[in-house]
C-alpha angles and dihedrals in degrees: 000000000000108000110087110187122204143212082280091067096037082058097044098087132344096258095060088049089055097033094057083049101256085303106319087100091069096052095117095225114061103334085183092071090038078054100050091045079062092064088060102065084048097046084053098057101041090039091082081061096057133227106320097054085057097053092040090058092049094055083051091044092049088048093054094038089066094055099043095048084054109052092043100051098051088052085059096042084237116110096200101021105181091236085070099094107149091103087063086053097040090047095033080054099054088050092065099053091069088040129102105243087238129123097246100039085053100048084044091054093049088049097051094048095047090054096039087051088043103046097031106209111211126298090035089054091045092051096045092059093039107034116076147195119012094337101052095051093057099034099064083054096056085050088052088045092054098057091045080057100045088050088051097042079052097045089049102053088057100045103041102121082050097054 
């Protein structure tokens, strides 16, 4: 990737601001990970609100996320630029809504979700090749997102007199 927008373009219009993530998107080393650390702060405000309010600012997040996406990758002429990264705060999001607020249920989500974006089991391989525009570039993360929740929701039910 050799476009490497800066603070000029994150200023430039509001969907470049969301879509990089408030800023995360431009740190030069894995802004994907920059971008999932994002989703913490917010899930720490909307948790006192349950469940609900998580997985209802996700779905926001998610909405937005489309059009931003959108918008700033076809600024850079690059649909899925890897400073885009609020799908990773969208999807990490919805993660923790179905995560312990526990220090090691927190640090294993991240982790999950991390390796399940990176390595891209199938179908999230399969819709981030085939699924284009602002949606595709959010939609390969919630299926990422969905299988970091079903290895939680497995990890829970086997370790529920430990946490």
């Amino acid at each position: 990737m050799s476009i490497r927008p800066g603070k000029d373009f994150l200023f430039s219009h509001p969907a470049h601001f969301l879509a990089f993530g408030f800023g995360a998107g431009l740190m030069p080393r894995a802004p994907g990970t920059w971008g999932t650390l994002v989703a913490f702060p917010i899930f720490a405000i909307v948790h006192w609100g349950g469940m609900f309010a998580v997985v209802g600012t996700a779905a926001l997040l998610f909405a937005l996320g489309v059009w931003a996406a959108g918008i700033a990758g076809r600024s850079l002429g690059v649909a899925d630029h890897g400073g885009i990264v609020i799908d990773e705060i969208a999807a990490f999001l919805l993660v923790l809504a179905f995560t312990p607020v526990h220090f090691f249920w927190l640090i294993t989500a991240f982790l999950l979700f991390r390796l399940f974006d990176i390595w891209k089991p199938w179908p999230v391989r399969w819709a981030d090749r085939r699924i284009k525009g602002g949606f595709g570039v959010m939609f390969d993360d919630l299926l990422a997102a969905g299988y970091a929740i079903a290895v939680v929701l497995l990890l829970r039910s086997w370790t529920t007199s430990i946490f």
